[in-house]
PABAFI-469405 format. One line per 4 residues: number of its first residue (from 1); their letters; for each residue x, y, z of C-alpha. Coordinates in Angstrom, 2 decimals. Example, Ala and Ser with C-alpha at 12.3 -4.5 7.8 and 13.67 -1.06 7.14 Angstrom:
1) AS) 12.30 -4.50 7.80  13.67 -1.06 7.14
//
This chain:
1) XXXX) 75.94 47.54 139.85  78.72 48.00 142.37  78.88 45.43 144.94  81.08 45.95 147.83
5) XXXX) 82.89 43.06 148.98  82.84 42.02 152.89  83.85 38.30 153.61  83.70 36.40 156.48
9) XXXX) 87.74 36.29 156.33  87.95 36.76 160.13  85.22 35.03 162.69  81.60 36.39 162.24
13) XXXX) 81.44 37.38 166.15  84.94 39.64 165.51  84.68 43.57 166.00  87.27 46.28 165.52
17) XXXX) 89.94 46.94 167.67  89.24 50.27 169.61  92.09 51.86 168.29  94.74 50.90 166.19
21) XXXX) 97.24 48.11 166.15  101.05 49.40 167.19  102.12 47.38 164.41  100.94 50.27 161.80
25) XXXX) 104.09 52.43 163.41  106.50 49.59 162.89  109.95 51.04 162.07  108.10 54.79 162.55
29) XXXX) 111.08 55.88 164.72  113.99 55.78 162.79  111.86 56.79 159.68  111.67 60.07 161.86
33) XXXX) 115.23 60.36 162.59  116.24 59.43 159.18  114.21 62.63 158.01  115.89 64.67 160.52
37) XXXX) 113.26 64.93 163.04  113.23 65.23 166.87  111.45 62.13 168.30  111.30 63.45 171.82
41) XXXX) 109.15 66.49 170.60  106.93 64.41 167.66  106.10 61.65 170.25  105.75 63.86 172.91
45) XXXX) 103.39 66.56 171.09  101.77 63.42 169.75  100.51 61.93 173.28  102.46 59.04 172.09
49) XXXX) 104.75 56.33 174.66  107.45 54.82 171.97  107.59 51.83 174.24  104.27 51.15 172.85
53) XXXX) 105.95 50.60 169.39  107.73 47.92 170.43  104.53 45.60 170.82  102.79 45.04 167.78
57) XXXX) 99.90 44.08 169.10  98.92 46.88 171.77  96.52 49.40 170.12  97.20 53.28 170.14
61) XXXX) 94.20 55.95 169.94  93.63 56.24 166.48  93.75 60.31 167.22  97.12 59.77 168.45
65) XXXX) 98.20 57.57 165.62  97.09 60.70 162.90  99.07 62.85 164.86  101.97 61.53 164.96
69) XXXX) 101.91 61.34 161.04  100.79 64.77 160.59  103.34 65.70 162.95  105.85 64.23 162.24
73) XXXX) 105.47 65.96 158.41  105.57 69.22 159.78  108.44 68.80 162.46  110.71 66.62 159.68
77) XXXX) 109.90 69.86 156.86  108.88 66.75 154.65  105.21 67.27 153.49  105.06 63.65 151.96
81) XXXX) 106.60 62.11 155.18  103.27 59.13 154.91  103.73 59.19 150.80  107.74 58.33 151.98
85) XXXX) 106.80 56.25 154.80  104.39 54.26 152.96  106.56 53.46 149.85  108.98 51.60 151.87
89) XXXX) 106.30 50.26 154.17  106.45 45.95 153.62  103.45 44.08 153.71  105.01 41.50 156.53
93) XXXX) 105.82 44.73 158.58  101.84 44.98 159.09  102.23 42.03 161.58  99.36 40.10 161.63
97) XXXX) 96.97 42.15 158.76  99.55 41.53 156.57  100.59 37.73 156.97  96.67 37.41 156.41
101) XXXX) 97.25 38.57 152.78  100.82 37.27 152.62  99.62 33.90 153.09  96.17 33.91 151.11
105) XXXX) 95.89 31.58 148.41  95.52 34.29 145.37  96.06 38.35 145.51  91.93 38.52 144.73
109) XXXX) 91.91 36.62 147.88  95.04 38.61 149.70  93.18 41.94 149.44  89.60 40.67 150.13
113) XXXX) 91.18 39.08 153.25  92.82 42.21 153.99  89.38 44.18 153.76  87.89 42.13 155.93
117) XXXX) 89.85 41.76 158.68  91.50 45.45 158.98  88.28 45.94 161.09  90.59 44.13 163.85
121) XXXX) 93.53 46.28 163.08  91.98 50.07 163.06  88.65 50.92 164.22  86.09 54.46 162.73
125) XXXX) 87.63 53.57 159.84  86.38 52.94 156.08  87.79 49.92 154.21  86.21 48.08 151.44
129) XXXX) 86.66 46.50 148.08  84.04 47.33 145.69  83.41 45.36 142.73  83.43 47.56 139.78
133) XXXX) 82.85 45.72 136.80  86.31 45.60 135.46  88.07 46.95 138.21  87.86 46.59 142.13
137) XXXX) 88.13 49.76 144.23  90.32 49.67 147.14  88.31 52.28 149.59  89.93 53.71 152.67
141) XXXX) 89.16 56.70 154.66  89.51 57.39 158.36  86.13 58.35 159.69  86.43 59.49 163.10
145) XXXX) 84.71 62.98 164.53  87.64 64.26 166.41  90.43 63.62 163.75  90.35 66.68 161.46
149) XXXX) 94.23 65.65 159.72  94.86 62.54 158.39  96.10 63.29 155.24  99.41 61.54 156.18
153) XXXX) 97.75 58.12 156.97  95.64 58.18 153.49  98.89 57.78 152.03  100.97 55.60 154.31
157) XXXX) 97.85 53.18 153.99  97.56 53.06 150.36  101.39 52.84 149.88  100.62 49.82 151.97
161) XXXX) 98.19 48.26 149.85  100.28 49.39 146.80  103.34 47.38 148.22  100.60 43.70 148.69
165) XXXX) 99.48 43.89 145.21  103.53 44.38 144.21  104.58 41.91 145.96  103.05 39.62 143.73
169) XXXX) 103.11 41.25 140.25  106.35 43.45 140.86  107.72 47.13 141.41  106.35 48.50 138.06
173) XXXX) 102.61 47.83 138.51  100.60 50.51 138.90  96.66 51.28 139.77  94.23 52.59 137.05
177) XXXX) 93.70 54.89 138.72  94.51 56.68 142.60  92.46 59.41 144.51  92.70 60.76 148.05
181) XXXX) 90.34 63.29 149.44  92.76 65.84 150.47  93.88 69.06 148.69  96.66 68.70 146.11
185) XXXX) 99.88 69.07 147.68  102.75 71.38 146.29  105.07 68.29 145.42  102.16 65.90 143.77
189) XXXX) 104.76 64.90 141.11  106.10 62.92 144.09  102.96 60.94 144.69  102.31 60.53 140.56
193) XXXX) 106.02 58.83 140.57  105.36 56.36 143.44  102.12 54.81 142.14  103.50 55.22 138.42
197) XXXX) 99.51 55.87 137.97  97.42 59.10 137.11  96.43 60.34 140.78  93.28 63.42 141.78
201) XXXX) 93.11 65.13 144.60  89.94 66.25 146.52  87.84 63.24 146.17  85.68 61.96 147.77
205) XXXX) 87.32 59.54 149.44  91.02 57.79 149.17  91.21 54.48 146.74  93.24 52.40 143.99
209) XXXX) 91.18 51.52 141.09  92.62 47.62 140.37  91.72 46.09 137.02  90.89 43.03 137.33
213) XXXX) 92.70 41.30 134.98  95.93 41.81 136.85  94.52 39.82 139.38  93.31 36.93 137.73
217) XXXX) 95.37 33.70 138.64  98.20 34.95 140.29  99.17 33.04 143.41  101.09 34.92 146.36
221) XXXX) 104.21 33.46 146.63  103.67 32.76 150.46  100.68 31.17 150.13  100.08 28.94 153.51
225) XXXX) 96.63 27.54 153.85  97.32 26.32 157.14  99.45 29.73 158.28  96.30 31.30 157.80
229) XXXX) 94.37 29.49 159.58  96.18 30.21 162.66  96.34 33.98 162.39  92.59 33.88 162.05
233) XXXX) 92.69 32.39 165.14  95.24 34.57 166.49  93.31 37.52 165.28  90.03 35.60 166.77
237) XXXX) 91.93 35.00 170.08  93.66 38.80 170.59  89.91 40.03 170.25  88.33 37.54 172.95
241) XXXX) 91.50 38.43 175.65  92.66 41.74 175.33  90.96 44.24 171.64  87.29 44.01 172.91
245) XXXX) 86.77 41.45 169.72  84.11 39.04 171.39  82.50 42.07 173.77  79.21 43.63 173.44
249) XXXX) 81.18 47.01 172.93  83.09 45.62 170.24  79.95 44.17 168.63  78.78 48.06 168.46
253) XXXX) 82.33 48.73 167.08  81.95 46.50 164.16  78.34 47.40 163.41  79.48 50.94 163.48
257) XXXX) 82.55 49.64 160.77  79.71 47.90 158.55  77.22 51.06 158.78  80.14 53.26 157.44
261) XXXX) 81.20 51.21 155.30  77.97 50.71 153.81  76.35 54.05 153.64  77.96 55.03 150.26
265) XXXX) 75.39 52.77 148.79  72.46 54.00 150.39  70.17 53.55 153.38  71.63 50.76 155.42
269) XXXX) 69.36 47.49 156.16  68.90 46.41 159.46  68.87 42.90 157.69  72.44 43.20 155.84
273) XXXX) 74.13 44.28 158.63  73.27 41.84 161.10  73.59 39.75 158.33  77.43 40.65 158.04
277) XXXX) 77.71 40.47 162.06  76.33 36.67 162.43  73.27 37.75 163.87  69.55 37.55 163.34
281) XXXX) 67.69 40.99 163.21  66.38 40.16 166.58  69.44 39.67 167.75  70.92 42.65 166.78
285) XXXX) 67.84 44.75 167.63  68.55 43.64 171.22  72.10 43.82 171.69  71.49 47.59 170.57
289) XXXX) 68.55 47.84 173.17  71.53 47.19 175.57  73.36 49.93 174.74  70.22 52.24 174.49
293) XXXX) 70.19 52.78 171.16  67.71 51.44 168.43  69.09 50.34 164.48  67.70 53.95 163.10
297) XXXX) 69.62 55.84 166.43  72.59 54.19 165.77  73.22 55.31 161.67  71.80 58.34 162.94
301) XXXX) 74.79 58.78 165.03  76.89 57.80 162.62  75.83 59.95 160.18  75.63 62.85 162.66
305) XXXX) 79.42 62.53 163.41  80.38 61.48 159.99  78.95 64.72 158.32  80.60 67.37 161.05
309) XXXX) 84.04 65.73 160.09  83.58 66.01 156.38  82.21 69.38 157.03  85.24 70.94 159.12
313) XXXX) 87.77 69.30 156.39  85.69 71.72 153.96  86.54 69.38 150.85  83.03 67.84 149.96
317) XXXX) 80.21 69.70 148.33  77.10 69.28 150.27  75.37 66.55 147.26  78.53 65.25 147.39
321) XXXX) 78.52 64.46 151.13  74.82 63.79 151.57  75.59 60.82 149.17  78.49 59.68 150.98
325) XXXX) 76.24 59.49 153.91  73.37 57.40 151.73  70.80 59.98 150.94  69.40 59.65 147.27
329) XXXX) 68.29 63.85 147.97  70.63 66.25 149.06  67.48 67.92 150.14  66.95 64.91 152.73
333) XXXX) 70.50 65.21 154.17  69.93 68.98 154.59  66.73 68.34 156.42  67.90 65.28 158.36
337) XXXX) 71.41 68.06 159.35  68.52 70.74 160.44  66.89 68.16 162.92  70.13 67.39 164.42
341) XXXX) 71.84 70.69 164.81  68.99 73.40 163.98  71.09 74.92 160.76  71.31 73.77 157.40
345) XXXX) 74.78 72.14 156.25  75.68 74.92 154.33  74.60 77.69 156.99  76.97 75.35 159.30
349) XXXX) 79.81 75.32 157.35  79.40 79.16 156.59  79.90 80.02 160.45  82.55 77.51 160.51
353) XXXX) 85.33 79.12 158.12  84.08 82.82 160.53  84.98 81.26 163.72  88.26 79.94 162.56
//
């Protein structure tokens, strides 16, 4: 039975951020110019202010973020710019997200700890460790209805969590196993060499597969219980003054965050998720009545917007996607998409690829 992994590793009452952290760009500049690229006209095109680089913990629109990656590739002429970008990518460089697993106890802990508070760091985004059996499953996936490219983040961000787990068992590990849910690009031998590790294409979604036994006992050499202590508190304290933590938006934000990240295992539970938020279902139930939405409105939403964005990247199958979205019958999605838009998923993806 998979079990999916999401610790109270940051304060119950924390939400995500309502974009994502400046500290994910860290040293993006001169990564540019090293390529050869023009940062006036990648920043620029990008809706980007490079001052905003130089504070790790301001947050930039997470549509602006994948654009600058994506554009960046194109402007640069190298495809694998986040593949490149990634690999040399240090966990420390990650500002506070990455002292969090820098300074946990084990590299189990480091990653779970990771999981749970990247919620803080980036927000309409899917992050999650699922318990496999003999392997955890490092999920990401940028879930956002207006960001159509983000191919270039899916593999900045799991260079990123290649480089934690390495920086405890050393440059030669390698994943079971690596899959991102883009199309296979021309130089793939590129990505096979930097994760030393057998990687597919057009997935699902973007993860490592972890075995377990790598895992087992090994301390991170910066362990600091009392370190990381105080970035939960930091990360507790930027959320009450200044990331929309501790607001009643942000509470939506991080129900939204659970509700994604729990949909791949079926119909979400009103119980679970308040569960996860700190809450009773009451609780929840009226903190949503505030916002005019009800529990079923709200993954409704979500699964509204989630299923257009899979649907314009044209990479799922339709059973594929309506299980993403937690439907044991595709025939259930396709009725569900028919209330919502008055076409089936197929018949909407069909006028789609005319109109383009």
């Amino acid at each position: 039975m998979l079990q999916t992994l999401i610790p109270n590793a940051v304060p119950s009452n924390a939400a995500s951020n309502r974009g994502v952290l400046s500290a994910a760009a860290n040293g993006l500049d001169g990564f540019i110019v090293q390529h050869g690229g023009d940062l006036d006209h990648v920043f620029g095109r990008s809706g980007i202010d490079p001052e905003q680089l130089l504070h790790p913990t301001l947050s930039l629109p997470l549509t602006n973020y994948c654009k600058v990656l994506e554009e960046a590739a194109r402007q640069t002429g190298c495809d694998n710019f986040g593949l490149r970008y990634g690999q040399q990518f240090q966990p420390q460089a990650l500002g506070l997200l990455g002292y969090i697993g820098l300074c946990s106890p084990t590299l189990e802990a480091a990653l779970i700890n990771f999981c749970a508070a990247f919620p803080f760091h980036q927000h309409s985004t899917l992050i999650e460790l699922v318990d496999m059996g003999e392997c955890y499953r490092f999920d990401y996936q940028v879930r956002h209805g207006a960001i159509n490219e983000c191919r270039q983040d899916a593999e900045l961000t799991l260079g990123m969590a290649l480089n934690l787990v390495r920086h405890v068992l050393g440059h030669d590990w390698a994943p079971r196993q690596v899959a991102f849910d883009h199309a296979k690009p021309q130089d793939w031998h590129e990505h096979r060499d930097a994760f030393r590790a057998d990687v597919q294409f057009a997935q699902g979604c973007n993860y490592l597969l972890i075995p377990k036994c790598d895992l087992v006992d090994k301390v991170m050499p910066g362990s600091d219980p009392i370190l990381l202590m105080l970035i939960k508190d930091a990360i507790r304290q930027l959320g009450e003054n200044g990331s929309g933590l501790g607001s009643e938006t942000g509470l939506l934000d991080r129900a939204r965050q659970i509700i994604v990240a729990s949909l791949p295992l079926g119909e979400p539970v009103l119980e679970q998720i308040a569960h996860h938020l700190g809450l009773s279902e009451w609780a929840l139930q009226r903190k949503l009545r505030d916002h005019g939405l009800s529990f079923t409105q709200l993954v409704d939403q979500i699964r509204q917007e989630s299923a257009l964005a899979h649907l314009k990247r044209q990479r799922l199958s339709i059973t594929q996607l309506a299980s993403m979205l937690g439907y044991s019958e595709t025939s259930a999605f396709s009725r569900a998409f028919k209330r919502w838009f008055g076409v089936s998923p197929k018949q909407w993806r069909s006028a789609a690829v005319v109109t383009q």
